[in-house]
C-alpha positions in Angstrom: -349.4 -87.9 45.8 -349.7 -84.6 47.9 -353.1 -82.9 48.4 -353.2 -79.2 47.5 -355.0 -77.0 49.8 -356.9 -74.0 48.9 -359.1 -71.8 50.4 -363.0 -71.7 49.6 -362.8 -67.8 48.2 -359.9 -68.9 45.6 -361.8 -72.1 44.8 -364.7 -70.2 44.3 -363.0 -67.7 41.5 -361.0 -70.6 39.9 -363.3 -73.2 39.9 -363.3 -74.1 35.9 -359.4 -74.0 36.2 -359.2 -76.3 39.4 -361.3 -78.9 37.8 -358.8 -78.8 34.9 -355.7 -79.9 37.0 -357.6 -82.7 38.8 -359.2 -84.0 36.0 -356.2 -83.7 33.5 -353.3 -83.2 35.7 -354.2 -85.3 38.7 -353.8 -83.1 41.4 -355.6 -83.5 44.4 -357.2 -80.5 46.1 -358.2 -79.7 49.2 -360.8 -77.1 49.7 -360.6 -75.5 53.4 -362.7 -72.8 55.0 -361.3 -70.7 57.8 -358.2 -73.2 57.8 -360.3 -76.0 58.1 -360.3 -79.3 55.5 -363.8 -78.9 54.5 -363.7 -81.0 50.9 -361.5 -83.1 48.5 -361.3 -83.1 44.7 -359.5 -86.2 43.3 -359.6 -87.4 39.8 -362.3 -89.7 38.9 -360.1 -92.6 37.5 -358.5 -93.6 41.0 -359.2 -97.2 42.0 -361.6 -98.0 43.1 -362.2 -100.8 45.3 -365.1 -103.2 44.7 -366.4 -106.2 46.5 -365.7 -108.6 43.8 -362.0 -108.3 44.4 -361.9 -109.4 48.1 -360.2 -112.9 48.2 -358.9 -115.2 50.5 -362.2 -114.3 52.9 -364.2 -117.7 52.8 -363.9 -121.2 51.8 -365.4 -122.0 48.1 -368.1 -124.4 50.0 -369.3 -121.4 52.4 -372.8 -121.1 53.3 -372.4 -117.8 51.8 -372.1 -118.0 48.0 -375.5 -120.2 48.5 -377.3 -117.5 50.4 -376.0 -115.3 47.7 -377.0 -117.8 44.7 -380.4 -117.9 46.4 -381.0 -114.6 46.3 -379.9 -114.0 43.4 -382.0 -116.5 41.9 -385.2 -115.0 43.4 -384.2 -111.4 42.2 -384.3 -113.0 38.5 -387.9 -114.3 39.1 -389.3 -111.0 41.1 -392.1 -109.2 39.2 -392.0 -105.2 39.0 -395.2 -104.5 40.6 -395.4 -101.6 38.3 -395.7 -103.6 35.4 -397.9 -106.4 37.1 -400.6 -104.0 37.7 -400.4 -102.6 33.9 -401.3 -106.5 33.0 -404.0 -106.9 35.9 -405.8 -103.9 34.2 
């Protein structure tokens, strides 16, 4: 999909409406000050791409996942120290 460009001044005055189209219609807009790209609008519900879906990187048995595990693992047992001095008291 295209991008839009529109000046700052008319993005200014038609903010409410601009939303609108990328949010509803999908449009992408970009904002531009003196002829210069200076921000993007896209809608919120383009893909994102997460971590979790990388595949094919490392073998099932790589020291890795068990660094990862480990971590993990000690995150679970870690103690706020917030709420450990609220039971020193």
């Amino acid at each position: 999909m295209a991008d839009e460009f529109i000046n700052i001044a008319e993005a200014k005055k038609h903010f409410s409406e601009l939303i609108g189209k990328v949010a509803y219609a999908k449009k992408r807009l970009v904002i531009t000050k003196r002829g210069r790209p200076m921000a993007r609008l896209v809608p919120v519900e383009e893909p994102v791409h997460h971590l979790c879906e990388a595949s094919g990187w490392l073998e099932e048995n790589d020291p890795f996942f068990e660094a990862i595990e480990t971590i993990v693992a000690d995150r679970a047992k870690h103690r706020p120290r917030v709420l450990s001095d609220r039971e020193n008291r």
